[in-house]
C-alpha positions as CSV (number, residue, x, y, z in Angstrom):
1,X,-4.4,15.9,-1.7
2,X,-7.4,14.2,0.4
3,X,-7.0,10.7,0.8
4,X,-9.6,8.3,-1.4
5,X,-12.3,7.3,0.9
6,X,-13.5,4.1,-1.7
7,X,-10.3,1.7,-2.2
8,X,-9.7,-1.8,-1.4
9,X,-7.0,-3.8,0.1
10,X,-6.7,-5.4,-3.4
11,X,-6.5,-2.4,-5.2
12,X,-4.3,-0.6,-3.0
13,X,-2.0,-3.9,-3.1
14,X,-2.4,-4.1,-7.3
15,X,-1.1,-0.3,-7.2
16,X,1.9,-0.7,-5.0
17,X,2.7,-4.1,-7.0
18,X,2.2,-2.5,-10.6
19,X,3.6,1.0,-10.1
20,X,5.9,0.7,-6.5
21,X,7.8,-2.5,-6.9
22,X,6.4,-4.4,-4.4
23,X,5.9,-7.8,-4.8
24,X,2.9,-10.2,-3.3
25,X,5.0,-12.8,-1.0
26,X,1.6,-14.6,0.3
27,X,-1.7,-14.3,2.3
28,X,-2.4,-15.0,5.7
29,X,-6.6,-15.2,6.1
30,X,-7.4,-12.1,5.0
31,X,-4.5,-10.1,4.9
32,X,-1.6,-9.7,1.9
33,X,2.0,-9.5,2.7
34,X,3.8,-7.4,0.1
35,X,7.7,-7.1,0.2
36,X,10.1,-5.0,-1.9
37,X,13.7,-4.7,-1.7
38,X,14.0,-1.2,-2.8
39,X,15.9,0.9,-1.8
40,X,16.0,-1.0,1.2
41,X,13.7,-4.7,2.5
42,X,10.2,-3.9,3.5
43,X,7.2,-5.7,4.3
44,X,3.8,-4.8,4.4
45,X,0.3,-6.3,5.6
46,X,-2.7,-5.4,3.6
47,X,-6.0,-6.3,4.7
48,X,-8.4,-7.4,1.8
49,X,-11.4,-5.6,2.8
50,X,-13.6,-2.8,0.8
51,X,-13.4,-0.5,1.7
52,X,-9.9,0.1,3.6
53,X,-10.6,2.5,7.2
54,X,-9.3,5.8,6.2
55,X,-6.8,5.8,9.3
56,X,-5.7,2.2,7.9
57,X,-4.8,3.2,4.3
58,X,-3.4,6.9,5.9
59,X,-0.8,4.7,7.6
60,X,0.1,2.3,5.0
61,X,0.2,5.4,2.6
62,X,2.6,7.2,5.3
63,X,4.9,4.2,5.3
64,X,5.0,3.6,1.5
65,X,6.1,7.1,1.1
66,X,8.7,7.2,3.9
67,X,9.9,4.3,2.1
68,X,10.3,5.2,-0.9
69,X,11.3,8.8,-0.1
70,X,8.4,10.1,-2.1
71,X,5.9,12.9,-0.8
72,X,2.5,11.3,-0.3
73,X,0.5,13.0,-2.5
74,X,3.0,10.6,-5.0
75,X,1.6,7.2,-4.0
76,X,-2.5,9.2,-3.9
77,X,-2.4,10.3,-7.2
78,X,-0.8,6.6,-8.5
79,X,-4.5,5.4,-6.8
């Protein structure tokens, strides 16, 4: 599945918060830190920008999903 060329940081942090546990700790300038403690602690930084560089939202996407231990194409479709 190609990768959404049009999503924002706040988006992309509203989906992992809604559907991904993930939880919004606080923001430094403009960038979100998300946390989740499942299965194991992780935090992420997010920048709030529209839209996200496809190599930046490729990478975040790539650690979600090692993560969680869910194929990609899992946390795409969820956009």
């Amino acid at each position: 599945m190609k990768i959404p060329r049009d999503v924002s940081g706040l988006h992309l942090a509203d989906v992992l918060c809604r559907r991904w546990r993930y939880t919004k700790v606080h923001q430094a300038g403009s960038h979100m830190i998300l946390e989740t403690s499942d299965p194991a602690r992780q935090r992420i930084s997010i920048p709030d920008h529209h839209p996200l560089r496809i190599g930046t939202l490729g990478s975040m996407l790539r650690k979600v999903a090692q993560h969680k231990g869910v194929p990609r194409d899992a946390i795409i479709a969820s956009l």
